[in-house]
N, C-alpha and C positions, 0 to 999 in steps of 0.2 A: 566597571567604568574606569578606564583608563585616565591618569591625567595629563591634560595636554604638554605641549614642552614651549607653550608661550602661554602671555597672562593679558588682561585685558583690562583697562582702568582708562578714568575719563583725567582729563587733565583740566589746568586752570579757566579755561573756556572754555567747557565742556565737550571736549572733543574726545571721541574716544582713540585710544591710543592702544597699539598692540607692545608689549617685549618678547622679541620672539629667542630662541635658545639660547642665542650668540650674545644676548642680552640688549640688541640694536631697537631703538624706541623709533616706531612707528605712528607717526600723530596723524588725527584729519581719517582713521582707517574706516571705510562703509559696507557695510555688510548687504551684501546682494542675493537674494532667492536666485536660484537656475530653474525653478518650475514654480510659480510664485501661486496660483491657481488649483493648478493638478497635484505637486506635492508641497506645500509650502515649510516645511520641515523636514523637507530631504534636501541635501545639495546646495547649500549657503559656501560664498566665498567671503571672505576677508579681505578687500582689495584697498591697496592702498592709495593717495591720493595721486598719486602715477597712474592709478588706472590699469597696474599689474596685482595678478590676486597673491595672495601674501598669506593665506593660512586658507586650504580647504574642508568644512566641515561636512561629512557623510547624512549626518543626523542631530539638529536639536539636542532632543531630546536624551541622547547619549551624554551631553557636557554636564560638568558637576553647576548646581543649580544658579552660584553667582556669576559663571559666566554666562550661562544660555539667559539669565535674565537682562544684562550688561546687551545680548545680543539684541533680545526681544523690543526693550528699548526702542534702541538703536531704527529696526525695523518698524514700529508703531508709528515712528515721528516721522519716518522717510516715506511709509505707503500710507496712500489718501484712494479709497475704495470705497466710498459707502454704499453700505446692503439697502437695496430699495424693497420694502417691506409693501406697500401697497400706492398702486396708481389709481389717484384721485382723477384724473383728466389728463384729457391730451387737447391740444388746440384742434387740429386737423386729423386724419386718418393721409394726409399726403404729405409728403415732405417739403421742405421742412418742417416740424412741428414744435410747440411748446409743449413739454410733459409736466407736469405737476406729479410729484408723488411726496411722500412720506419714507426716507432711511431709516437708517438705526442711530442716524445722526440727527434728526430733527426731519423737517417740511424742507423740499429742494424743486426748484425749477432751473430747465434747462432745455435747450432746441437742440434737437435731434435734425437732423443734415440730411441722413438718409437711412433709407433701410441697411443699409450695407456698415454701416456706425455698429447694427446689434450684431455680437458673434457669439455664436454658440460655441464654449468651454466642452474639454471632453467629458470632464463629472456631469456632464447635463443643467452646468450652470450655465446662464449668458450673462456677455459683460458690453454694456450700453456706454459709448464713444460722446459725446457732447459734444458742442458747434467747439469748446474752448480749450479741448483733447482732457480734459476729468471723463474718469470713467467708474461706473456705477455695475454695482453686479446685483443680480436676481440669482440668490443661490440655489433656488427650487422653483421653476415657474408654474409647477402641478400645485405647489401649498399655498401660491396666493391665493387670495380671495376671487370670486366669481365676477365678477366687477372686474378687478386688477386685470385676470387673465381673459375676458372678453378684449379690452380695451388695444391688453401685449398680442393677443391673436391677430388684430389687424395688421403686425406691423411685422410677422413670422412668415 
């Protein structure tokens, strides 16, 4: 494992901030997935509050462990994804609908707009669109329960 040739630290308002070789301090810096779904550990930028990327990372998992966690972070507070673990109800079988399910974040209700809202992922996840643009992923539709997956059938 190679070490990078900039550093990565949060400053007095918790911003995280890059020093990159030239030793120039970088505040306000957001780290963005380039495949956030299909590989979310491959392909992170470092961009800075300009909106130019400013350090490209190949791999996670390759950084010595306080920066990939400084990233990890970073990334947890910025993406809002919650796994819907099982569909308790839907209002209708026609659109718009209320769904009623169960995440990995708690009980979530949300209107669904149209069928065109669910998109099937290339891992064979789907990720479900809301009237409010949150979006909700099924990361295995075959392992929900027989219930859940009667209910998501109507709407495939």
């Amino acid at each position: 494992m190679l070490a990078p040739d900039y550093r990565l630290e949060r400053d007095a308002f918790g911003r995280l901030c890059l020093i990159d070789a030239a030793g120039e301090r970088h505040a306000g810096v957001v780290p963005v997935r380039a495949f956030p779904l299909a590989a979310p550990n491959e392909g992170i930028a470092l961009m800075g509050p300009d909106g130019h990327e400013l350090v490209w990372i190949a791999r996670l998992d390759a950084l010595p462990p306080g920066l990939r966690s400084l990233i990890e972070e970073e990334l947890a507070a910025r993406e809002f994804v919650p796994e819907i673990l099982k569909l308790r109800e839907v209002s209708s079988f026609a659109t718009p609908s209320t769904w009623s399910v169960d995440t990995d974040r708690g009980p979530a209700s949300f209107v669904l707009k149209g069928e065109e809202d669910i998109r099937r992922v290339a891992d064979g996840s789907l990720l479900i669109a809301d009237s409010h643009g949150i979006h909700f992923r099924i990361r295995d539709p075959r392992a929900l329960d027989a219930h859940s997956r009667k209910l998501l059938d109507r709407f495939l």
